[in-house]
N, C-alpha and C positions, 0 to 999 in steps of 0.2 A: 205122752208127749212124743212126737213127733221128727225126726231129721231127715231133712231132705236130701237125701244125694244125688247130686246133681254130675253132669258131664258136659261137657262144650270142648268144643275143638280150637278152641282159645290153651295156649302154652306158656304162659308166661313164668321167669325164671326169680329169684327172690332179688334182695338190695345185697346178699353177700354172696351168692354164685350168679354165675351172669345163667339169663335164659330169653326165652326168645318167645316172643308169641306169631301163632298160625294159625290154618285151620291145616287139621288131622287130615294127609292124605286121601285119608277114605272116607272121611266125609265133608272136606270141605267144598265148596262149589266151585269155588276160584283158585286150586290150587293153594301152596301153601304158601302164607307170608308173615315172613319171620321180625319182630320185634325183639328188639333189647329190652330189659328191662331192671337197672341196674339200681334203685335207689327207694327209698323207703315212699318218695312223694308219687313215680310212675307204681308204685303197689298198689295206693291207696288211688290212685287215679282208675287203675284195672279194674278196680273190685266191680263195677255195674258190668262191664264186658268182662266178667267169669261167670255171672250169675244172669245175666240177659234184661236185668231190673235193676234201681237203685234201693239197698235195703235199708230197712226202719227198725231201729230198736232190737238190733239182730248181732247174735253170735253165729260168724262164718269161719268157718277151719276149708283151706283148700291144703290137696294133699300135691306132696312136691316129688316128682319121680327123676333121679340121678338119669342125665342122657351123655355121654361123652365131657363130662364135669359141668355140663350146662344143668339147672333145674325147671322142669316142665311141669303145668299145672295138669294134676289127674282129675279126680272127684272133689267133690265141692259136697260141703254139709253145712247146713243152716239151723239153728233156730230161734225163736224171741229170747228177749233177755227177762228170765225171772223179774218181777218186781222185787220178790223178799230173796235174801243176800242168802236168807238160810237153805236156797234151794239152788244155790249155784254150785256146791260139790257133786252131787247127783247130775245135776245137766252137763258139766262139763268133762264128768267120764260118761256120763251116755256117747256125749256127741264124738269126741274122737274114739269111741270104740266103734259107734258105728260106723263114722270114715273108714280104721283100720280094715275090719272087719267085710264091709263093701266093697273095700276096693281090692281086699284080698280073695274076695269072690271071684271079682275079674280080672283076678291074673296077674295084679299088679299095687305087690305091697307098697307104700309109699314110705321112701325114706326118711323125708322131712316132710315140716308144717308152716304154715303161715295162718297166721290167725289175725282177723278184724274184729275189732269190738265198734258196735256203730248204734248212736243215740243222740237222739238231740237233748237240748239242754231243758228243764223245765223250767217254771214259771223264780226268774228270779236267782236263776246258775247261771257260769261261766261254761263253755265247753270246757275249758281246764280242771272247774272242777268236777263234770261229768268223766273225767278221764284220770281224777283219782281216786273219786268216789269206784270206779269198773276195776282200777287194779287189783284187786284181788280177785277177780274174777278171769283176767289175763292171768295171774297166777296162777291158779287151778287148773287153767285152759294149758298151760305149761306144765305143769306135775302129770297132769294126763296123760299128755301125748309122749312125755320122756317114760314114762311108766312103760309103754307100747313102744318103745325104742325107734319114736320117731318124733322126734326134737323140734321144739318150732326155732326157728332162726327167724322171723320176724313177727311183730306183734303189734298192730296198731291200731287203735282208738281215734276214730274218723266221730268229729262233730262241733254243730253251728259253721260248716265251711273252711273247719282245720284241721291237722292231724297231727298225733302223738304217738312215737315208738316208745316198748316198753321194753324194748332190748336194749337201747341206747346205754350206754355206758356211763354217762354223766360228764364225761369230762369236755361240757360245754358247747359241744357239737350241736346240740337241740335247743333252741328259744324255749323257756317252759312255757311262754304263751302261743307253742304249737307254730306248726308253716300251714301258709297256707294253700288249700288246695285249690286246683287250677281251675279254670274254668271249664265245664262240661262240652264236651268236643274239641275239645282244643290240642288234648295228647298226641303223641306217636301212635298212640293203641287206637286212638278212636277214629284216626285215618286211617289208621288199616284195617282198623272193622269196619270201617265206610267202603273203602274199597273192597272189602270182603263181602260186603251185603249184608250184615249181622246188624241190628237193631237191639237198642236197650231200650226197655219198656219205661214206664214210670215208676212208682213202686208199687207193692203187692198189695197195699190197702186200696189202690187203685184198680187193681185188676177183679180184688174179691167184690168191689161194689157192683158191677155186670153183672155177677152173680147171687148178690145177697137181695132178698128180700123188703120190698117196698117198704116204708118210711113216711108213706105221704096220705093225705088223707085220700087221694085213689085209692088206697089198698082196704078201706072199708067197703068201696065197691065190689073187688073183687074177692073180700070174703064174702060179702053178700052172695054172689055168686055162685061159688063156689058151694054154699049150704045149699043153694038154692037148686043146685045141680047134686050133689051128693048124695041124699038117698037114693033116688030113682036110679042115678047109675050104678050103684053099687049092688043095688036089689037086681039088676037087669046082670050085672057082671057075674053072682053067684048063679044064675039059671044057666043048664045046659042047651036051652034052646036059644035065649037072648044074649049069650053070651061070647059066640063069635060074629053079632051082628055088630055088637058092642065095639068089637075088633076093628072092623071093616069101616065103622062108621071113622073112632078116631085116626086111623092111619090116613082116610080122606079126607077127613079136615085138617088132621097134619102135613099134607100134602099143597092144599090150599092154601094155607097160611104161608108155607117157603114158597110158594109159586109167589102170593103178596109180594112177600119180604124180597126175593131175587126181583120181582120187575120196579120196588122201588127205585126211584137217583141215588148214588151214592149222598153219602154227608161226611164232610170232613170231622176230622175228632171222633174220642172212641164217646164220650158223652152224647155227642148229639147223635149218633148212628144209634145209640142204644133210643135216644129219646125218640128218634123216628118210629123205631122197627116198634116201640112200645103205644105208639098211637096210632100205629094199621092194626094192630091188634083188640080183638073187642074182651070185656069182661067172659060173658058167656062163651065165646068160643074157647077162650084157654082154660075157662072153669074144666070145662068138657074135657078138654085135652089132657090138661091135669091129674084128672080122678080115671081118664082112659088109660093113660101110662102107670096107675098101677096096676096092671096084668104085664106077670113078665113075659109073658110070649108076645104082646104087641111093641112091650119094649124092645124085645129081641127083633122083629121086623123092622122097628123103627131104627135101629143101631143099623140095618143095611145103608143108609144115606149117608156113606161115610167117606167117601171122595166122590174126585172130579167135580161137573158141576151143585152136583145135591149138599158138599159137603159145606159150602159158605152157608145158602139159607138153613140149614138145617141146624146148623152150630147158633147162629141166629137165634134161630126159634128156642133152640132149650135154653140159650142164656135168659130170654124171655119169660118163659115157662116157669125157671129159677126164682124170678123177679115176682114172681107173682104168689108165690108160695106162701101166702103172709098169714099174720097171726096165726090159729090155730091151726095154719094146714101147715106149718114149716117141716114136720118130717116129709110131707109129701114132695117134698123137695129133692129128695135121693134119687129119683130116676132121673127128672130133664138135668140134676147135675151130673149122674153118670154117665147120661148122653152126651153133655157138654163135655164131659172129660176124655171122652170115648172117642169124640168127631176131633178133638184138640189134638190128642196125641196120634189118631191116623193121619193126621195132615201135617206132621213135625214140629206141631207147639206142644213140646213139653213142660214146657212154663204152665200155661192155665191148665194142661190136662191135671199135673198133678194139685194145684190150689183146685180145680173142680171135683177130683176125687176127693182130695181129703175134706173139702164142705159137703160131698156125700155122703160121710162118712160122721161128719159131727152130724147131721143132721138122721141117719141112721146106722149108727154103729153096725147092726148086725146085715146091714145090703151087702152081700156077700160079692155079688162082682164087683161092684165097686172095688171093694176091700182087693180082690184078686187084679182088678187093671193099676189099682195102688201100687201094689207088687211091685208089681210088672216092669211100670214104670219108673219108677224109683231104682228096678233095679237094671236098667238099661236094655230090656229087651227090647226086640225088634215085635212092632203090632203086625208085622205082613203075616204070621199066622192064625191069626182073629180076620183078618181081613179075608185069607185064603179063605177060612170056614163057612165065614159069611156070606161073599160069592157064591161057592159052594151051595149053600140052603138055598138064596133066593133062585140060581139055575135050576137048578133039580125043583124047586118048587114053579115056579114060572111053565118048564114042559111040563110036567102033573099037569098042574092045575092054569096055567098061563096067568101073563100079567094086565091088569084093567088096562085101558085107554088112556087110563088117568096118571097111568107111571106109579101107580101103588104097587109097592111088592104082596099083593095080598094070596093067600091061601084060604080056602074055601070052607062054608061049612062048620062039620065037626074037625078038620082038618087043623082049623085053627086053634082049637081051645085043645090038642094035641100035644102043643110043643111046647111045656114051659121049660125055661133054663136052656135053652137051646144056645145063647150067649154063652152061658155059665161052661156049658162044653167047649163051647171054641176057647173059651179063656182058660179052662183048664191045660189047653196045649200048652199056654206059655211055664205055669206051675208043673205041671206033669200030676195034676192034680183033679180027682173028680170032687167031689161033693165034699164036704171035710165035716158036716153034722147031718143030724136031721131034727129035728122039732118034730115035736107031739102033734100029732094032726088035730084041727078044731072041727068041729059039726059043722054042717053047711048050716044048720037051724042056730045055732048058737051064732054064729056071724049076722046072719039076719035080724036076729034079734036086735044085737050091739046097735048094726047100722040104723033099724029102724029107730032107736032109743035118739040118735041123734035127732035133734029139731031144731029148726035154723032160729040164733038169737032172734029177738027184735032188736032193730036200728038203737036204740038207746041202750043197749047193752053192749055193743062195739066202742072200741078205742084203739086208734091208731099204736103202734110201736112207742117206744120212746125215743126222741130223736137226739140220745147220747152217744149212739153209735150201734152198728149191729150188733147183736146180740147172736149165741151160737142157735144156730138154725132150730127152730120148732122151739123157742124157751118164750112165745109172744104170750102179752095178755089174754086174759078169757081160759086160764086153762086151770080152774082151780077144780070147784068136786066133781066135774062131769067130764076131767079130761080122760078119763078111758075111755068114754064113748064119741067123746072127737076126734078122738084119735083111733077111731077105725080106717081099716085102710082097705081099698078096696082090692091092694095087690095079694092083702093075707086070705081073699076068697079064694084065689088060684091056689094061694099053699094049703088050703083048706083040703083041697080034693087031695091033694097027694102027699102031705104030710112031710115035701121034702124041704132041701133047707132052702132059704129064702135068697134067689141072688137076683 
């Protein structure tokens, strides 16, 4: 399980020390602009503008740092709320140890805590009683953080449009039928994060759907596809002679498609921008694109399109590519999300880079950049040394060999089927980290084999998702006695030749 630590140049101070909120000198845009924030109701008003989203079903701990008796928000840790009650002592010292721990990385242990417990009610509760059935899990969230000698001083349970403190004292100060909370932009904070430029998303089920896996009965076209393109590319990816043609071809039709995507109109709403950029796009070409992106040296070229103009249609295209990973191909969904997470976080959305990392990561545990721009991210570094790297290859590759007409960063030849893990190095700056395993190298004839064993369903053997909700990446129907051999990947023929580890 997972905690997200998070940072924002948002400061706000608790309901029993007064604080202020900003944005952080050095990195806010506008200058700082300072907020009070003195009561349990502007806490529970903050919480979207600490975290850049409104969360669901979610235990947040923000850590409180003493500033001249004022209390300033540090790191921010997130995670869902167990279902079974028997797994809340375990989650609730993970999560403040990770806070502690994080933000004692960077320099700055956190004195105190605040803690939100946030859930809607189910079929037939009161939030009231969502908020007594949680107390014990505010409890534990409290023994934690005093264990780690950093106290929460406020504690409240946000739900159905009210809130409850659990530090309240009882003597009648709190309605037990909760206050309620204000309307959405209406605060002190939310003017000044309007006036700061700072934007609160929707929430995170909203953000993961951009990137999850079709749903619809389209997405039997594009496994169609998908098979239908899968041997031949794969067979063509393991040859040393077809296999930097393989290169060249998809980096130019990933080229084309963002050229697409960039001369579209804009569309208001994040829905119908996604619906648009999903109907310029055809089955066969992302098939293609798809199954080319597993060679990680053309994902490594493809990570160049990572600012200025290239970096909108490009982030585009992999949420696309995401989206179409359906049924049996859902692992192969780890690069266009490591891309997406990759172009997210060079362009200062930390938000979806890290929700695109870690669905790269459900969807292949062992994608090892991923796992390293996870890191990375999470743990507030700066991506301008991945980006330096990057620059770096495509200059030095460009005078070598020069760039097409087409604006493809291409390298030539043998030249391409040269460089795998070339990413994996530039990400190792941020770690100070090269390779961290290797895997047993496989035959180039034993891959062959697999891949050829694959043969594309008939139509009557297909079935859409179940449309109860996503499921974690690559868990679709169709994957019962022959899912080892659909689950060939074409990126494991590059690790094939060099046996090293997979990033």
């Amino acid at each position: 399980m997972y905690a997200a630590h998070e940072h924002s140049s948002l400061f706000p101070g608790h309901a029993k020390a007064r604080g202020h909120a900003g944005h952080s000198p050095s990195t806010g845009p506008c200058g700082e602009h300072q907020v009070t924030l003195r009561t349990p109701a502007e806490l529970a008003d903050a919480l979207p503008y600490l975290l850049g989203y409104r969360p669901e079903d979610s235990i947040v701990l923000a850590a409180l740092h003493d500033r001249d008796g004022r209390g300033r928000f540090g790191g921010r840790a997130r995670l869902g709320i167990p279902a079974q009650a028997d797994d809340w002592p375990a989650v609730a010292e993970q999560l403040a140890h990770g806070l502690v721990t994080g933000s004692e990385r960077r320099g700055a242990r956190p004195e105190t805590m605040v803690a939100f417990l946030c859930q809607e009610p189910s079929s037939g509760e009161s939030g009231q009683e969502v908020m007594e059935r949680l107390r014990p899990l505010a409890q534990l969230l409290r023994r934690a953080c005093g264990k780690l000698d950093a106290p929460v001083v406020e504690a409240l349970c946000i739900s159905d449009g009210r809130f409850w403190s659990y530090c309240c004292p009882g003597n009648g100060c709190c309605p037990s039928e909760g206050e309620a909370m204000g309307l959405p932009g209406t605060s002190v904070l939310a003017a000044a994060a309007t006036y700061a430029g700072l934007q609160v998303r929707g929430t995170l089920r909203e953000l993961r759907a951009r990137l999850t896996p079709w749903e619809t009965a389209a997405a039997l076209q594009q496994e169609a596809a998908l098979d239908a393109a899968h041997t031949a590319v794969v067979l063509r990816m393991l040859h040393e002679e077809s296999r930097a043609a393989v290169a060249e071809e998809t980096l130019a039709l990933a080229q084309r498609l963002m050229s697409r995507l960039a001369d579209a109109p804009p569309r208001s709403g994040t829905l119908q921008a996604d619906l648009r950029d999903d109907e310029l796009l055809g089955h066969e070409d992302t098939a293609a694109l798809i199954l080319g992106l597993q060679d990680r040296s053309t994902r490594d070229r493809a990570a160049e399109w990572m600012e200025g103009d290239e970096a909108g249609p490009a982030l585009r295209l992999w949420r696309a590519l995401a989206r179409r990973c359906v049924g049996a191909y859902g692992e192969h969904a780890a690069p266009p999300l490591t891309l997406a997470g990759w172009v997210a976080w060079s362009s200062g959305d930390e938000l979806e880079a890290r929700e695109a990392l870690a669905m790269a990561l459900a969807a292949d545990p062992d994608y090892l950049f991923a796992r390293l721009l996870h890191q990375a991210c999470n743990e507030g570094l700066d991506p301008e040394s991945i980006r330096r790297c990057l620059r770096s290859e495509r200059k030095n590759r460009s005078e070598t060999t020069g760039v097409g007409a087409d604006g493809i960063p291409g390298a030539q030849g043998e030249d391409a089927a040269q460089e795998p893990g070339r990413l994996h190095s530039c990400g190792a700056q941020l770690s100070g980290t090269g390779p961290r395993r290797r895997r047993r190298a496989r035959t180039e004839g034993s891959l062959t084999a697999r891949a050829t064993r694959r043969s594309p369903k008939a139509p009557g053997d297909r079935h859409p998702r179940s449309a109860d909700g996503p499921s974690r990446a690559g868990d679709g129907p169709g994957r019962a006695a022959d899912s080892t051999s659909r689950r060939t990947r074409a990126r494991r023929g590059a690790e094939g030749r060099d046996g090293a580890a997979e990033t």
